[in-house]
C-alpha positions in Angstrom: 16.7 -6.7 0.1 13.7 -4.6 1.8 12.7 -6.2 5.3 10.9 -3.2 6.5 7.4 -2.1 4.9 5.1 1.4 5.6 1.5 2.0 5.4 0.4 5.2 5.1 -2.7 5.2 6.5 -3.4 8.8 7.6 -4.5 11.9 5.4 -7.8 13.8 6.0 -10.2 11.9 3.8 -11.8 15.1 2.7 -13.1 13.7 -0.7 -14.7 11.3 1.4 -16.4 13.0 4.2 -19.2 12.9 5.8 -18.0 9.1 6.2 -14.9 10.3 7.2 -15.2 12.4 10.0 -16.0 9.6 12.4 -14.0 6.8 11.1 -11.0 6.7 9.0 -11.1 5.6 5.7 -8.4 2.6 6.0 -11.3 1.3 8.4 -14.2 1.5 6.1 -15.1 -1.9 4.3 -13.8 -3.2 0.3 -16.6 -5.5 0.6 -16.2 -7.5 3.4 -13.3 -6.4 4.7 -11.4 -3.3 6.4 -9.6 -1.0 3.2 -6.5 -1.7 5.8 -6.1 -5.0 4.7 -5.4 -4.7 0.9 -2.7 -2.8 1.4 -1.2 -4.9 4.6 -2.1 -8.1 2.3 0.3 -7.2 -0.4 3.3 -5.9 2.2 2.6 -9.8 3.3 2.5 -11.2 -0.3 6.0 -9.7 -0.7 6.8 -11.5 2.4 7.8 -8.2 4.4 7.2 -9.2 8.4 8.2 -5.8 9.9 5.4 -3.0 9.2 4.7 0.1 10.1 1.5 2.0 9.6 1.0 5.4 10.3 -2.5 7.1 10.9 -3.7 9.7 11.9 -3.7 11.3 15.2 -6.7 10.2 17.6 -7.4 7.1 15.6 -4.9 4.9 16.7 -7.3 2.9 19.0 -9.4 2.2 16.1 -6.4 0.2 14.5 -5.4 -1.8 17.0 -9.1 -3.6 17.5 -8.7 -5.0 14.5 -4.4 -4.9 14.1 -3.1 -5.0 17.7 0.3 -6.3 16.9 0.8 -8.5 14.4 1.1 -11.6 16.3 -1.9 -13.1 15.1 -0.4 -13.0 11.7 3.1 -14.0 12.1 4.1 -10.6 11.6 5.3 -7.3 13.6 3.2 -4.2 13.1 4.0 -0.8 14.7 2.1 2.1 14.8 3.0 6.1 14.7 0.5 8.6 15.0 0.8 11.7 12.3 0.0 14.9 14.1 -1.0 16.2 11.2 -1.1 15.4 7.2 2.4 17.0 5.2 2.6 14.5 2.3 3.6 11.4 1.6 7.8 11.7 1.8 6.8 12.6 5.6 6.5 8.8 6.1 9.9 8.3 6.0 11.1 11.2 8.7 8.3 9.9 11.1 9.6 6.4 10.3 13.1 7.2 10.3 13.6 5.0 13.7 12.1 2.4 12.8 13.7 2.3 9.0 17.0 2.3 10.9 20.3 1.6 8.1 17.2 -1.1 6.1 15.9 -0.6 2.7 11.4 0.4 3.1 8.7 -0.5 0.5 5.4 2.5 1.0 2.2 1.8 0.3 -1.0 3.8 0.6 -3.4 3.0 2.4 -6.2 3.2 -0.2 -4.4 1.7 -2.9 -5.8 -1.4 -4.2 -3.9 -3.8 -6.2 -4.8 -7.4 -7.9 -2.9 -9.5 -10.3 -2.3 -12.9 -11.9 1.4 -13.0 -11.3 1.2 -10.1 -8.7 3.2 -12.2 -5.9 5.8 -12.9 -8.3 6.7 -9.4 -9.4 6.2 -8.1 -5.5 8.9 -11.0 -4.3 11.1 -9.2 -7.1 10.8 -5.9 -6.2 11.7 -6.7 -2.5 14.9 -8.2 -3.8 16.6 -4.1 -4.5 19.3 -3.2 -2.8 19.9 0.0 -4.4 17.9 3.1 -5.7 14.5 3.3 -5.9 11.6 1.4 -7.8 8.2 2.7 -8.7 5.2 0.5 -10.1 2.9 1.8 -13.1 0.3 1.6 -14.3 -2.0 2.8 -17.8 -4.7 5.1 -17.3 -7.3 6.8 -19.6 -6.9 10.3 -17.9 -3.0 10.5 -17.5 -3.7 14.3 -16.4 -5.3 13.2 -13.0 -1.9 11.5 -11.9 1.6 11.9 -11.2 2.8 10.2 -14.8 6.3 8.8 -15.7 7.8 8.3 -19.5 9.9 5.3 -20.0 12.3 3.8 -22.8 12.3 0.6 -23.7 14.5 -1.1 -20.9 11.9 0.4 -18.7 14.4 2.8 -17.3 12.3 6.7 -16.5 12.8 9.1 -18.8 10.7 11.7 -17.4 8.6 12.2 -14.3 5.7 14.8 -14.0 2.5 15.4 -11.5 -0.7 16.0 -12.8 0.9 17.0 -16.9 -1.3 19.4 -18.9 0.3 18.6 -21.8 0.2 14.2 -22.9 4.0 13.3 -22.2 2.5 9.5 -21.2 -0.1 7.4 -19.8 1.4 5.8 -17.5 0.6 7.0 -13.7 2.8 6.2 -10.5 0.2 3.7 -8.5 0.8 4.3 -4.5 3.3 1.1 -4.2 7.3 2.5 -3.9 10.3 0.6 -3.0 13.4 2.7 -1.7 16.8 2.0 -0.6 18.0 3.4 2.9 19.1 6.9 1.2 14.8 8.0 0.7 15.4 9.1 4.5 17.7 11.7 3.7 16.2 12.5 0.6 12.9 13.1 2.1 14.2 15.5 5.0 16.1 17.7 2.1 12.8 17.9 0.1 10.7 21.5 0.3 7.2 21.5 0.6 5.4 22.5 -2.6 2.8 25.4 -3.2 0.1 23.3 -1.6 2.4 23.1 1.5 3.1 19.3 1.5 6.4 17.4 0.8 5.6 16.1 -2.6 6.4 12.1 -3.8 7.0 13.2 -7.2 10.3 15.5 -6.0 11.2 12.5 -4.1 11.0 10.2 -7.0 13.2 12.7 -9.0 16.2 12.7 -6.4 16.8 8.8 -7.3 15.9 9.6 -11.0 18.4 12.7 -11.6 21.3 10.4 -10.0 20.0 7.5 -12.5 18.8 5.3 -9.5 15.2 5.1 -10.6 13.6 2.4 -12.3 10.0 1.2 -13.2 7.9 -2.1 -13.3 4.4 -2.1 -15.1 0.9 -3.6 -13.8 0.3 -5.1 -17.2 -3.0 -6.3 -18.8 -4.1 -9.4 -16.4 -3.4 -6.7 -13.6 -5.6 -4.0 -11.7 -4.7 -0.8 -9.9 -7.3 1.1 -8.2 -7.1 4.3 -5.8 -10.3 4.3 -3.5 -9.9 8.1 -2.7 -13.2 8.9 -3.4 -16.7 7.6 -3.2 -17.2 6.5 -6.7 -13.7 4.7 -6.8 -14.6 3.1 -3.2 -17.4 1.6 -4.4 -15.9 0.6 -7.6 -13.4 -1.2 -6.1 -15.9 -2.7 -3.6 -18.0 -4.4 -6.3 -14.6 -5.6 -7.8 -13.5 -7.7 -5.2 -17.4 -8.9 -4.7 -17.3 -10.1 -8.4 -13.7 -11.9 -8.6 -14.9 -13.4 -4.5 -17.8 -15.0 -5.5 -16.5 -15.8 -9.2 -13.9 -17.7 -7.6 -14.8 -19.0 -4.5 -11.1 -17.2 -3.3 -10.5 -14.2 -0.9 -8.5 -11.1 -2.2 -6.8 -9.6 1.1 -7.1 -12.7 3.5 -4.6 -12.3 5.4 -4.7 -15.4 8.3 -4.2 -17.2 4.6 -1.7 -15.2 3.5 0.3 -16.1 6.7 -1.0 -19.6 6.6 0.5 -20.5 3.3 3.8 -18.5 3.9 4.0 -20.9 7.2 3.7 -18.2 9.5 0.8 -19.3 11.5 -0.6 -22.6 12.0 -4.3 -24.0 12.5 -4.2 -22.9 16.3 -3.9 -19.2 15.5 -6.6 -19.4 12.9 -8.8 -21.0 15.1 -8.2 -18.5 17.2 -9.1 -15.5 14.6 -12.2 -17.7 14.0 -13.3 -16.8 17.2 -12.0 -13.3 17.3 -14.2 -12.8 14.0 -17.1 -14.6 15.6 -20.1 -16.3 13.0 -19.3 -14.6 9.7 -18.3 -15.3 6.4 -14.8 -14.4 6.8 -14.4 -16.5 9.7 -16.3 -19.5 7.2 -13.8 -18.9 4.9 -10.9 -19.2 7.7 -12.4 -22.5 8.5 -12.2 -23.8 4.9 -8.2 -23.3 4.9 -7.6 -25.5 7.5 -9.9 -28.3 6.5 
């Protein structure tokens, strides 16, 4: 069972600068909210209460005006500033302490995921207790991403970044789930010719001692990496389309606390007012009506 969930939220942003070299990315708005909580909503949809987010160094103020604590939510959220960007596996050594002897779920922080039956398959992935667990997804450019070939129980075949040859089309989305082991995995791992500790090597540790297995973001389902502009923006009109479409919130998080009873109406009122007169804080008042 994983109790313990990471948010990597640092990086340099370059693909997104000028934006970026005030404010970091996380912070920037998918519509009407911070790019922070899409990420933190699904760590909460999996029902994972203990989170830690890491960001970069200097920005940590930022985050806690909008996440102090967690309290607010029901939740517990940490923070660890990351001197300076050395690939993703680097999350678990800065996190080691607060992984302690649990089992961790990683998401990026620009990663932006919506499904159907999305809380379903995330309260099933928290259930491992052994190995590791990557989600995919089908792509039209396979070459862009870190791509893994499956058989037909699902179990990884192969796992390659960035292929120049087709082997599959099926990338490795920015959602991992890892047994306690990824810690000293990770601090064995050698950084690669761009000089950063690569996920793909990682992943290939659990797959090489057949400990790796895979989940798909089928049809109803959507995966989007807001790296750059275009994909940003993208993703922004996304959530504005299914919003209004449904009169529902993707990424609300007082709700997503609400309904998993833990909060109450007293700590939403109290977000109302944090929030002040706003559509969010409109919607906050529609929950508890």
């Amino acid at each position: 069972m994983i109790k313990k969930g990471i948010i990597l939220a640092g990086g340099k942003g370059t693909r997104m600068s000028p934006l970026t070299k005030a404010v970091n990315k996380q912070l920037l708005p998918i519509y009407d909210k911070p790019l922070i909580f899409y990420p933190l909503s699904i760590l909460m949809l999996a029902k994972i209460k203990d989170i830690l987010i890491i960001v970069n160094k200097g920005q940590l103020n930022q985050y806690k005006k909008i996440l102090p604590d967690g309290k607010n939510l029901g939740i517990k959220i940490s923070f660890i500033e990351q001197p300076t960007p050395k690939g993703l596996p680097d999350a678990f050594i800065l996190g080691q302490k607060f992984i302690g002897s649990e089992n961790v779920a990683l998401i990026l922080g620009d990663n932006f995921f919506y499904g159907q039956n999305l809380t379903e398959q995330l309260l099933n992935y928290r259930k491992l207790d052994k190995g590791a667990k990557i989600i995919l997804h089908k792509v039209l450019k396979p070459e862009q991403y870190g791509v893994a070939k499956i058989n037909k129980k699902n179990k990884v075949i192969k796992i390659i970044e960035k292929p120049s040859k087709f082997i599959s089309d099926l990338a490795v989305t920015g959602l991992y789930f890892f047994d306690n082991k990824v810690i000293k995995y990770s601090k064995k791992l050698k950084p690669s010719k761009r000089g950063e500790l690569e996920i793909i090597d990682l992943i290939k540790q659990y797959q090489k001692k057949g400990n790796l297995s895979s989940d798909l973001i089928g049809r109803g389902g959507a995966w989007l990496d807001t790296g750059s502009i275009e994909d940003f923006y993208k993703t922004s009109a996304f959530v504005s389309a299914i919003e209004k479409r449904q009169g529902l919130k993707i990424a609300c998080l007082e709700e997503i606390a609400y309904l998993n009873k833990w909060i109450g109406k007293k700590e939403i009122l109290k977000q109302i007012i944090f929030y002040g007169n706003c559509e969010y804080s409109n919607y906050l008042k529609k929950i508890i009506r």
